[in-house]
C-alpha positions as CSV (number, residue, x, y, z in Angstrom):
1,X,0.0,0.0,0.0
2,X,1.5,3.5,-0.9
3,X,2.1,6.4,1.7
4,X,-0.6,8.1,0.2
5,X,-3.6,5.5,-0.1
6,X,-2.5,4.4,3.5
7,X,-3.3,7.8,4.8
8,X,-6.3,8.0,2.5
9,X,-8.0,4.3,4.4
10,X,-6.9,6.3,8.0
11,X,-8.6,9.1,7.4
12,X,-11.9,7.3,6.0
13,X,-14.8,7.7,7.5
14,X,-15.6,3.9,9.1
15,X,-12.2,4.1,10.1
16,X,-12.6,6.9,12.0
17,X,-15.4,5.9,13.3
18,X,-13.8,2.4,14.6
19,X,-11.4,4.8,16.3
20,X,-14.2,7.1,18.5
21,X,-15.4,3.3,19.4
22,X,-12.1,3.1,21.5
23,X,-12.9,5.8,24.2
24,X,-14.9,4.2,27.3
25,X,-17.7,7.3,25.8
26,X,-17.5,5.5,22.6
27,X,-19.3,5.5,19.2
28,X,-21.0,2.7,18.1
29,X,-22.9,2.0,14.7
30,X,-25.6,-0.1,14.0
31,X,-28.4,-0.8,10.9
32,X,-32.0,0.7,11.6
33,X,-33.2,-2.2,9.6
34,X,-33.0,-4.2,12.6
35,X,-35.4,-3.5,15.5
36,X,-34.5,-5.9,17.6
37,X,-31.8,-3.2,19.6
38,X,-33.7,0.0,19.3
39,X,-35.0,2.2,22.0
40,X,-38.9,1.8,22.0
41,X,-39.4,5.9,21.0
42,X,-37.1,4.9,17.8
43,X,-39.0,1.5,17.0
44,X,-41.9,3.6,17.2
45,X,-40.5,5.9,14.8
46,X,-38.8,3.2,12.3
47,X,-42.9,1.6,12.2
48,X,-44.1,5.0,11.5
49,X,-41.2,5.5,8.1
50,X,-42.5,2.5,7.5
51,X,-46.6,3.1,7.2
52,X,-45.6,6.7,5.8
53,X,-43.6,4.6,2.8
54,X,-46.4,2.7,2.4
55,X,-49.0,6.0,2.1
56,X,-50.5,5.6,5.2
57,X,-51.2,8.7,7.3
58,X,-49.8,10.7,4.5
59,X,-52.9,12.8,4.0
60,X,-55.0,11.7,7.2
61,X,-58.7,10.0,7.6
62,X,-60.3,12.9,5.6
63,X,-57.3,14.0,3.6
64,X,-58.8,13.1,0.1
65,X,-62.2,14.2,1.0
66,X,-61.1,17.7,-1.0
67,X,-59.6,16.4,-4.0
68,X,-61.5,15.6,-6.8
69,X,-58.9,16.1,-9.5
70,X,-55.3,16.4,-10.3
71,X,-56.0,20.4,-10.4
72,X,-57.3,20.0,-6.9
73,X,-54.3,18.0,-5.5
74,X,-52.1,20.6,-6.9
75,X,-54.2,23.5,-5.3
76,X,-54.1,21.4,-1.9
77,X,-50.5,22.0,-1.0
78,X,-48.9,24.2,-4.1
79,X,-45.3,24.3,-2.5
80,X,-44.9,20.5,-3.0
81,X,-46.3,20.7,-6.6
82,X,-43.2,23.3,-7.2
83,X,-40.8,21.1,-6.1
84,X,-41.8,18.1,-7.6
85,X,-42.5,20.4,-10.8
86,X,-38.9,21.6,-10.9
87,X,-36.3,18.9,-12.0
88,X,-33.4,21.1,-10.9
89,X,-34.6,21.1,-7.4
90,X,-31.7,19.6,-5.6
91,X,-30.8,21.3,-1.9
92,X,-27.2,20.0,-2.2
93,X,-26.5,21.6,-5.0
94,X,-27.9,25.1,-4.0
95,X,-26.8,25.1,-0.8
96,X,-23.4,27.3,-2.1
97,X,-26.2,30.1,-3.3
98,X,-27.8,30.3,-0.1
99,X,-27.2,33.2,2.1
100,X,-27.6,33.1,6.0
101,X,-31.4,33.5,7.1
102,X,-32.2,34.0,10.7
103,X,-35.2,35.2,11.5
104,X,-38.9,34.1,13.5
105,X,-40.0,32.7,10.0
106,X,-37.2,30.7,9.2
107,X,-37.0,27.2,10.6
108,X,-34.0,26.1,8.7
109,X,-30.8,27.8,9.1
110,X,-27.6,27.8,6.8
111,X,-24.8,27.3,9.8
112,X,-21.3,29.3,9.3
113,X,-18.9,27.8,7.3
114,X,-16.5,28.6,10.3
115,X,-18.8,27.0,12.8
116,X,-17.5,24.0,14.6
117,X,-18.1,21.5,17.7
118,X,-17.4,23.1,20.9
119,X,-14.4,20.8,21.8
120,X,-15.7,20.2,25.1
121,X,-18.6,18.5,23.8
122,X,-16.2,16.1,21.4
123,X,-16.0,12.8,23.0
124,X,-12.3,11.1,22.5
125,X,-10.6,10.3,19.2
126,X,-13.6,12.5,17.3
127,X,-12.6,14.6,14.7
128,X,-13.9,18.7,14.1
129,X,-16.7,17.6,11.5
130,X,-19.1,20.4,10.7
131,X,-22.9,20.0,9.4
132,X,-24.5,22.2,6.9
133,X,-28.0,23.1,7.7
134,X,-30.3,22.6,10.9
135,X,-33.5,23.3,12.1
136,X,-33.6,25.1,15.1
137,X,-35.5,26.2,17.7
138,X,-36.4,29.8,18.7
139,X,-36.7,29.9,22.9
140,X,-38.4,33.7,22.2
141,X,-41.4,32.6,19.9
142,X,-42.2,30.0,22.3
143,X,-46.3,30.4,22.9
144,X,-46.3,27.8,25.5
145,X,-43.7,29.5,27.7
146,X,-42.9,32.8,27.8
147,X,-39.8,32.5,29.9
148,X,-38.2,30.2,28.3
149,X,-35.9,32.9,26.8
150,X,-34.7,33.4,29.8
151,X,-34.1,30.1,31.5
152,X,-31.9,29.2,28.6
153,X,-30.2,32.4,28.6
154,X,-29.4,31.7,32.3
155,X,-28.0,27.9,31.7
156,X,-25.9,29.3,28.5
157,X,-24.5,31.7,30.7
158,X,-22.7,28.8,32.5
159,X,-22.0,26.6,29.5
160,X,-18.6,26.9,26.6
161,X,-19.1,29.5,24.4
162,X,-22.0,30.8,25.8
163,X,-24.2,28.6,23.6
164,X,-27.1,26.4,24.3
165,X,-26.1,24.2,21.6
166,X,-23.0,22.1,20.3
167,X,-21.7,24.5,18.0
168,X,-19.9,27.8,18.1
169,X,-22.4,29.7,15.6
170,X,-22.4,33.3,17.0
171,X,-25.8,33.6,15.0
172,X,-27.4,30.6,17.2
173,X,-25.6,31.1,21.3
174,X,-29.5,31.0,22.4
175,X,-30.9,28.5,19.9
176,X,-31.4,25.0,20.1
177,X,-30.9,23.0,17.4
178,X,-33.4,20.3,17.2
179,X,-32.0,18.3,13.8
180,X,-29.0,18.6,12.0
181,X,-28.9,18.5,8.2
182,X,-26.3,17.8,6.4
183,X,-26.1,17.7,2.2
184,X,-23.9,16.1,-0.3
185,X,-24.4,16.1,-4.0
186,X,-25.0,13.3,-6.0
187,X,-21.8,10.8,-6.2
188,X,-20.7,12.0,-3.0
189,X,-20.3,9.3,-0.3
190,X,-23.1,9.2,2.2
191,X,-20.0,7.4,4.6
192,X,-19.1,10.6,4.6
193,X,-22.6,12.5,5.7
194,X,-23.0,9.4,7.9
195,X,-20.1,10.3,10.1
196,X,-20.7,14.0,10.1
197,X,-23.7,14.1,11.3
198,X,-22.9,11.2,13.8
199,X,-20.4,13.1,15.2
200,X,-22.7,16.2,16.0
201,X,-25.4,14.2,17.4
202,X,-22.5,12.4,19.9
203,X,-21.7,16.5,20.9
204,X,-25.5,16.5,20.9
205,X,-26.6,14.0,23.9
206,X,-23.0,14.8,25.5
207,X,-24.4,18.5,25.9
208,X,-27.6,17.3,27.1
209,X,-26.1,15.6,29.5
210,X,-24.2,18.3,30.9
211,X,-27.2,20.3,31.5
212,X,-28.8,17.0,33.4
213,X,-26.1,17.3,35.7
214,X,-26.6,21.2,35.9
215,X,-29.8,20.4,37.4
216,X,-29.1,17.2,39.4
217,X,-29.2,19.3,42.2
218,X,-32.9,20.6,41.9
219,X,-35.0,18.7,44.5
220,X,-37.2,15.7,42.9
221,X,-40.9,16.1,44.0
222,X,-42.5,12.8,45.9
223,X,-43.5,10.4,43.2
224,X,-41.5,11.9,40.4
225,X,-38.1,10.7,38.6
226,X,-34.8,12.5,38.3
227,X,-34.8,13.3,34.4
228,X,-32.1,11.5,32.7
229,X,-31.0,12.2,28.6
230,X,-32.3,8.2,28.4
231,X,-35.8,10.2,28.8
232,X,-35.3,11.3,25.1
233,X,-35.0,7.8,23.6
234,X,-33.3,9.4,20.3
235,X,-31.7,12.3,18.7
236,X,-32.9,12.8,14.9
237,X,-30.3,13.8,12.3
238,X,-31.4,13.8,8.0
239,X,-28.9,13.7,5.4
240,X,-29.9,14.5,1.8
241,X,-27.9,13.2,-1.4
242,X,-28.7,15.1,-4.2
243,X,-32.5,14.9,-4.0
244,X,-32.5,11.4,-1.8
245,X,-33.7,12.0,1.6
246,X,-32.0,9.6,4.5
247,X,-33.4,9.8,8.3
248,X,-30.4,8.8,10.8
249,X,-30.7,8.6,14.5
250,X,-28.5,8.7,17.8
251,X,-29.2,6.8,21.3
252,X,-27.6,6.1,24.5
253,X,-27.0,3.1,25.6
254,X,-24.7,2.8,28.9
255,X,-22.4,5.2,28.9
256,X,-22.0,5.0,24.6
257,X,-23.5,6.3,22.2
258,X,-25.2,4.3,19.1
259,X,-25.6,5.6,15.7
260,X,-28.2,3.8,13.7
261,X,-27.8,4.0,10.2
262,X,-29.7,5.8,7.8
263,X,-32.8,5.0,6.7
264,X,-34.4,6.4,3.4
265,X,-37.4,9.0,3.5
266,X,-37.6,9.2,-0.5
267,X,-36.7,11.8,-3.4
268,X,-38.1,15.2,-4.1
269,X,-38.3,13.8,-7.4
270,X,-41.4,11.6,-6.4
271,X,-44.5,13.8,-4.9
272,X,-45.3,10.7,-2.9
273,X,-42.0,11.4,-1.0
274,X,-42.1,14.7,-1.1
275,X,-44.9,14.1,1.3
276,X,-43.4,11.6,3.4
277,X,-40.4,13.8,4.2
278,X,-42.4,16.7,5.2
279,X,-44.1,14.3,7.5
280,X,-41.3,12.8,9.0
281,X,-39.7,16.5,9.1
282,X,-43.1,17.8,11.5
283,X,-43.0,14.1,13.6
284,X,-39.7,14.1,14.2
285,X,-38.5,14.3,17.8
286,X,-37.1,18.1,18.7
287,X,-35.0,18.1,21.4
């Protein structure tokens, strides 16, 4: 093997990941084709990709009651007529054109290209990896809290970087990030986008569980349970390829972290999926 390939297989992703599976906090990887292993919130989930692929729940009980021909459908939801409409569609490939968005409207933000993983959230062995887009969420539009703005000012105050989330993103210190997104065009290797967005869902649930322990010491009422970051079950990540969907996922189990493979939502290129994707998109745990 030449000096060159040799540093080429290091540096791969699976070999990288077999690496962050060496720390005690490791990284482990397994299929989400088998259910047998998954936390019950996740199995939940998997059946759900599952009826959704199949068209069930798509539209709802009464979903078709409006539609009586294709003009109709297209009238229903217009946005996911243009998409399927326009062939060039492709969120990879525009994703250079974008500019950054932040604002109450927006859902989906473009993160700096200088962002990174707050080190002290990278668990041994784990390289700087950045992700492209997320969706995040906004603590002062909150209409079933309104001081939540504050309480998560207050525990950013105490955490690196001043940020409620993994990454450094001055635009985002007091923004959750609920599911990272990360895009490659088409030929480019979802190993790749696998271990990217594993990597910031391991910073992810490591974060979390800082702010557990921040609270450990807050007195448990009689009958209740100290919250644990087990509570969430999962930490929801999507990775598109070109206009190819994937739905990846992250649980704890002990004290490492499993990665469960991606699982395919569909193509823009279909309307059927364009559905499914939005649907898994709203369903989709936000943590």
């Amino acid at each position: 093997m030449s000096s060159a390939s040799g540093r080429s297989g290091a540096s791969s992703p699976r070999k990288q990941l077999a690496v962050m599976a060496l720390s005690s906090h490791g990284v482990e990887t397994h299929a989400m084709s088998d259910p047998s292993g998954l936390p019950p919130s996740l199995a939940d989930m998997r059946t759900k990709l599952l009826q959704f692929s199949c068209g069930r729940g798509n539209l709802g009980e009464n979903g078709l009651e409006s539609i009586q021909d294709e003009t109709a459908a297209r009238a229903l939801h217009p946005d996911m007529a243009a998409i399927y409409e326009d062939k060039e569609f492709c969120c990879s490939a525009r994703r250079d054109k974008l500019g950054l968005t932040l604002s109450p409207e927006d859902v989906v933000y473009i993160l700096d290209s200088s962002a990174s993983i707050i080190p002290d959230y990278r668990i041994r062995f784990a390289p700087d990896k950045k992700i492209d887009f997320c969706v995040y969420l906004d603590p002062h539009h909150d209409p079933n809290n309104a001081n939540i703005a504050s309480t998560v000012d207050t525990f950013r105050s105490r955490l690196p970087g001043l940020s409620i989330n993994p990454t450094d993103d001055l635009s985002l210190l007091s923004n959750p990030i609920a599911i990272p997104i990360e895009t490659k065009r088409p030929g480019e290797g979802l190993d790749t986008a696998n271990f990217q967005v594993a990597t910031f869902l391991t910073a992810h649930l490591t974060l979390l569980q800082r702010l557990v322990d921040a609270g450990a010491s807050v007195p448990v009422g009689d009958g209740e349970k100290a919250p644990s970051v087990d509570d969430l079950g999962f930490l929801p990540g999507l990775i598109v390829q070109g206009n190819t969907w994937n739905f990846i996922a992250a649980s704890r189990q002990d004290s490492r972290i499993v990665v469960w493979s991606e699982t395919s939502l569909g193509s823009t290129g279909d309307i059927f999926d364009i559905y499914q994707i939005c649907i898994v998109a709203i369903t989709a745990p936000m943590y």
